[in-house]
C-alpha positions as protocol buffer text, in pm:
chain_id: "A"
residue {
  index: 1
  type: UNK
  ca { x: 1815 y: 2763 z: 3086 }
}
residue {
  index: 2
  type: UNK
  ca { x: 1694 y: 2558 z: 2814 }
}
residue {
  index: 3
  type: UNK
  ca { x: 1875 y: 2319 z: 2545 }
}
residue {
  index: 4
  type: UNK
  ca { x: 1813 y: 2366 z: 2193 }
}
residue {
  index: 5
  type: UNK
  ca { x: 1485 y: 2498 z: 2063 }
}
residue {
  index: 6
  type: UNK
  ca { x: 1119 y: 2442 z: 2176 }
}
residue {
  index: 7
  type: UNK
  ca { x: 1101 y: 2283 z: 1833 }
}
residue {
  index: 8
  type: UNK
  ca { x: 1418 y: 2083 z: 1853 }
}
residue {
  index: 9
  type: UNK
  ca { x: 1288 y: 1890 z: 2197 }
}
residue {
  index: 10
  type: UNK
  ca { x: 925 y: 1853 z: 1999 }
}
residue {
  index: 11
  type: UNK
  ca { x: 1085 y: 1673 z: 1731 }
}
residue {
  index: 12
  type: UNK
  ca { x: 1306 y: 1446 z: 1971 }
}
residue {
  index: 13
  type: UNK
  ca { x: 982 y: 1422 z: 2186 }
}
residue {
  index: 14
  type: UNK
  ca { x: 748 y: 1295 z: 1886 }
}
residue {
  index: 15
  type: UNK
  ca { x: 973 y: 1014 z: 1743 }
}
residue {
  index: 16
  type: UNK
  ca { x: 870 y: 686 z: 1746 }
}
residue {
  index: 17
  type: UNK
  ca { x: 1091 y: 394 z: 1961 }
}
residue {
  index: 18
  type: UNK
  ca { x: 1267 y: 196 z: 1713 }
}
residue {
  index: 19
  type: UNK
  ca { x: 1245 y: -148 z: 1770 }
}
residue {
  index: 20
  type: UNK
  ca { x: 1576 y: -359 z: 1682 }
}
residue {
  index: 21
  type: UNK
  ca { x: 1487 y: -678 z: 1503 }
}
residue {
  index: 22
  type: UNK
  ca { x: 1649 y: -996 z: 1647 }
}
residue {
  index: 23
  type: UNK
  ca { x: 1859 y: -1194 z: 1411 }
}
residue {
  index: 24
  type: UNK
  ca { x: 1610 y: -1497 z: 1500 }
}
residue {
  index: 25
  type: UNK
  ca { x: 1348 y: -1322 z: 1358 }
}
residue {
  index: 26
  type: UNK
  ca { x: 1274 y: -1400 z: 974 }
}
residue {
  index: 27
  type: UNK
  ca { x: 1152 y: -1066 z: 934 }
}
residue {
  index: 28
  type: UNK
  ca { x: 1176 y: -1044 z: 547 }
}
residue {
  index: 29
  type: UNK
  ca { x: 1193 y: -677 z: 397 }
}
residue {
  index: 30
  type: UNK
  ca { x: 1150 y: -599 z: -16 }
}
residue {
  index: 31
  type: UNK
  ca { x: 1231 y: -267 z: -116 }
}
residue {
  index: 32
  type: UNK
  ca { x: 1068 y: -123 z: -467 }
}
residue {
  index: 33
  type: UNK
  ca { x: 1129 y: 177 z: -663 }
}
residue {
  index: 34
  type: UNK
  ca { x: 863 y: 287 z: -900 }
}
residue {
  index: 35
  type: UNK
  ca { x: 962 y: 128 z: -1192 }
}
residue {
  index: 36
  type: UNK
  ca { x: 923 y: -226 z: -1080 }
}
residue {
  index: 37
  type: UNK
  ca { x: 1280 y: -266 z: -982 }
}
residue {
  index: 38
  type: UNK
  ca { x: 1317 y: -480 z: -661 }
}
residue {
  index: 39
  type: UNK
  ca { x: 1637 y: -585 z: -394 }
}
residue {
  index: 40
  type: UNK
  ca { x: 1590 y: -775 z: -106 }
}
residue {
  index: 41
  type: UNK
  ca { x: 1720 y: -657 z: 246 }
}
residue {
  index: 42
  type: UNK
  ca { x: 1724 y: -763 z: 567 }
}
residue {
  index: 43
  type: UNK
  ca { x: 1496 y: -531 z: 856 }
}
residue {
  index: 44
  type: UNK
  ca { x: 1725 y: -365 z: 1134 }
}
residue {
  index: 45
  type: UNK
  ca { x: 1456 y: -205 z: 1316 }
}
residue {
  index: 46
  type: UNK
  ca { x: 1115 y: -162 z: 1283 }
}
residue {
  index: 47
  type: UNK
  ca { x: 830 y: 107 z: 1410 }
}
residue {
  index: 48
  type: UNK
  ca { x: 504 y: 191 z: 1268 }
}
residue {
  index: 49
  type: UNK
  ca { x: 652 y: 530 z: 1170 }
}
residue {
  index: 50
  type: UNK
  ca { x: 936 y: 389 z: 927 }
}
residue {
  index: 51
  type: UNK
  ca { x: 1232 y: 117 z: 917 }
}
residue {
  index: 52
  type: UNK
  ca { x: 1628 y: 52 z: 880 }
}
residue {
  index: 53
  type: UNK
  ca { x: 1700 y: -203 z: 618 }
}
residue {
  index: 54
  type: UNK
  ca { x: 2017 y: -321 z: 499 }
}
residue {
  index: 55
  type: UNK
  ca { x: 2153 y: -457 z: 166 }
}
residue {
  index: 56
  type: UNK
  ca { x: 2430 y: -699 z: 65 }
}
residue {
  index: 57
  type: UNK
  ca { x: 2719 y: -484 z: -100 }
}
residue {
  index: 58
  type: UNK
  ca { x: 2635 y: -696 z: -430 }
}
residue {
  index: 59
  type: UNK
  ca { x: 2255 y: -570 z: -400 }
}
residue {
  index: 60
  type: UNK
  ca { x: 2226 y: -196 z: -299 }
}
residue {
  index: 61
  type: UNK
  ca { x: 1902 y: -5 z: -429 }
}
residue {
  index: 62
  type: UNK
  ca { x: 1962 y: 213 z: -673 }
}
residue {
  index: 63
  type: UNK
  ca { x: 1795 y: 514 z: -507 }
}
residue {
  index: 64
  type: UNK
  ca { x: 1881 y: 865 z: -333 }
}
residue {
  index: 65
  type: UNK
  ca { x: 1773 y: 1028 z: -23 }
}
residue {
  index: 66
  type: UNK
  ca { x: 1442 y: 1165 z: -44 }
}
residue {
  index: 67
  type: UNK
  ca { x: 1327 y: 882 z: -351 }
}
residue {
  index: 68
  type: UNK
  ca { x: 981 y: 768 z: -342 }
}
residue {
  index: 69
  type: UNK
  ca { x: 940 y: 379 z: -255 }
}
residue {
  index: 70
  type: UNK
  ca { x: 771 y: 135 z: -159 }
}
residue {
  index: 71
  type: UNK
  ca { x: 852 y: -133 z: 71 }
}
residue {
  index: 72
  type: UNK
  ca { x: 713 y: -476 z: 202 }
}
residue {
  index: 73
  type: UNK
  ca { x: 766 y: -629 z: 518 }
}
residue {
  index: 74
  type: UNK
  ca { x: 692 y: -1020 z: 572 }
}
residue {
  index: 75
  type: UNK
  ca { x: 769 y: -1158 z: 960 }
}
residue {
  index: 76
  type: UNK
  ca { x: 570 y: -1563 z: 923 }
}
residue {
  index: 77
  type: UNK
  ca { x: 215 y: -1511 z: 762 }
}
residue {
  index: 78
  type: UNK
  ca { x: 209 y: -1126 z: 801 }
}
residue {
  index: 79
  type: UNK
  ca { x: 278 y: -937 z: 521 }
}
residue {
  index: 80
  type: UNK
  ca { x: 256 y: -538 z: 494 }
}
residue {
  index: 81
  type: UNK
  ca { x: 258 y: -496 z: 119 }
}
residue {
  index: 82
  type: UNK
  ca { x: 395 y: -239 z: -103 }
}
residue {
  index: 83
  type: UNK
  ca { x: 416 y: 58 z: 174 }
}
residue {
  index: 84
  type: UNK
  ca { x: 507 y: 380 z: 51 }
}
residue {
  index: 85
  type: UNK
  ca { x: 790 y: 508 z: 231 }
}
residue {
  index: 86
  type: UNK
  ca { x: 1068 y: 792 z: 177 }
}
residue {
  index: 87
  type: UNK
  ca { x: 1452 y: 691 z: 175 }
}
residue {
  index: 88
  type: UNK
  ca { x: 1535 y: 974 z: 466 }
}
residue {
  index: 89
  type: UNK
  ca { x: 1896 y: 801 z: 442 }
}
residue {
  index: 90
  type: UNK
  ca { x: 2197 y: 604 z: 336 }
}
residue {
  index: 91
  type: UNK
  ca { x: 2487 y: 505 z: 478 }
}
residue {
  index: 92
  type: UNK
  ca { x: 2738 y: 166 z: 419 }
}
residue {
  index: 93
  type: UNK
  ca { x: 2417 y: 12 z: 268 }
}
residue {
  index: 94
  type: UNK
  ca { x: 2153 y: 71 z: 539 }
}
residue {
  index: 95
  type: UNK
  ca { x: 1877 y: 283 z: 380 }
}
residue {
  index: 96
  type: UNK
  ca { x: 1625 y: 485 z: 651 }
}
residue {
  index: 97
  type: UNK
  ca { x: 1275 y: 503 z: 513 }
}
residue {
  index: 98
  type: UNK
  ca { x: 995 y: 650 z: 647 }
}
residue {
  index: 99
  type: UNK
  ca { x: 631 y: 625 z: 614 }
}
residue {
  index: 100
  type: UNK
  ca { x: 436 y: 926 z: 559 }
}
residue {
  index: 101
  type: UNK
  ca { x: 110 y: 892 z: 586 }
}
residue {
  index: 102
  type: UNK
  ca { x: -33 y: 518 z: 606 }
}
residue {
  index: 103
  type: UNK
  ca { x: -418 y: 651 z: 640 }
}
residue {
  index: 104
  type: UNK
  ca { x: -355 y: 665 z: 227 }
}
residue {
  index: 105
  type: UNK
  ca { x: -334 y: 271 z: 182 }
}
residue {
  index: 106
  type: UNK
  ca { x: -615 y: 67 z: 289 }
}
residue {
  index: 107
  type: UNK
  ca { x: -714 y: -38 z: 674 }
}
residue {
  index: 108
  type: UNK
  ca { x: -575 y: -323 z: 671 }
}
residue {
  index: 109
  type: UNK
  ca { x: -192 y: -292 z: 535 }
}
residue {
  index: 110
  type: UNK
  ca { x: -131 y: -38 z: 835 }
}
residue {
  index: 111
  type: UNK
  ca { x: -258 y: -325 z: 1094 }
}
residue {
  index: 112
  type: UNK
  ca { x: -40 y: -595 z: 902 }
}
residue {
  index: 113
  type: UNK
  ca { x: 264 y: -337 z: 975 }
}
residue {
  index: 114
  type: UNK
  ca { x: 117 y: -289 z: 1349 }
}
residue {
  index: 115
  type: UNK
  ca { x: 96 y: -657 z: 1387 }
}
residue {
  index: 116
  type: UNK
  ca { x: 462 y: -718 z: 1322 }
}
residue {
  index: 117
  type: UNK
  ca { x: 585 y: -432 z: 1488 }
}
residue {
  index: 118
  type: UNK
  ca { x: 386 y: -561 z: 1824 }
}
residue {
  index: 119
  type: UNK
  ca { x: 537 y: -947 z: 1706 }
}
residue {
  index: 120
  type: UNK
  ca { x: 893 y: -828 z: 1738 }
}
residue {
  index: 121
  type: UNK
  ca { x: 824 y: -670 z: 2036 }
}
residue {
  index: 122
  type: UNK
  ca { x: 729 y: -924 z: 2203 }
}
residue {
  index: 123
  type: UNK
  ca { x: 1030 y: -1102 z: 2071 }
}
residue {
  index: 124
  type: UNK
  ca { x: 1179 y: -881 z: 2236 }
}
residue {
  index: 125
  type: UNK
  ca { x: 1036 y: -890 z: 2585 }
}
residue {
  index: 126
  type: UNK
  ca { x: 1064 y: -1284 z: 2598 }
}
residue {
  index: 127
  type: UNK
  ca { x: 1419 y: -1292 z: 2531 }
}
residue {
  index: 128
  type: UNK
  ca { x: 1458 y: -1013 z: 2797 }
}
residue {
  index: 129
  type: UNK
  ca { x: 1260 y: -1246 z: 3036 }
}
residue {
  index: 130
  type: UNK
  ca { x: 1488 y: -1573 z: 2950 }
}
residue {
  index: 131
  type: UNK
  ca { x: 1789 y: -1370 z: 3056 }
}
């Protein structure tokens, strides 16, 4: 018998690994609406498919599910700048955002993202190994 719908396991199926960001990391995240206005968060977890940011209580965005943004993601000298992305959440001042459709901004700002998501990886995989 099966569980849920063909297009219920499809969906679970297709979703990208989120990768938790160590609190080592400097992985720096800037969230932008539209109109110019900025807050600076701090990245949760990463994947090239979207991220989970969080806000100081003092500093939440002042956006809705489903606004139009654009965020940018520093970890050292990488920077992935100004990548649209959809709020797909909020809750106690973590805001989901996804990215669409990267193959709109140019070649390179989807392999800055890649190149951090495969740094904190490996983050990742050496602290596993020092355990």
């Amino acid at each position: 018998m099966k569980n849920g719908s063909d297009k219920d396991r499809y969906c679970k199926d297709r979703q990208l690994p989120r990768i938790p960001v160590s609190k080592d990391l400097a992985v720096k995240a800037e969230l932008e609406c539209p109109s110019g206005k900025r807050w600076t968060g701090c990245c949760l977890d990463i994947h090239i498919g979207g991220t989970l940011l969080k806000f100081a209580q003092a500093n939440l965005p002042d956006v809705t599910t489903d606004s139009k943004v654009f965020v940018t993601i520093q970890l050292d000298n990488e920077i992935a700048d100004k990548i649209p992305a959809i709020v797909r959440h909020i809750v106690d001042g973590r805001l989901g955002l996804v990215f669409p459709d990267l193959s709109t901004q140019a070649p390179e700002q989807e392999n800055h993202l890649s190149r951090i998501v495969r740094n904190v990886e490996r983050e990742i995989l050496r602290k596993k190994r020092q355990e």
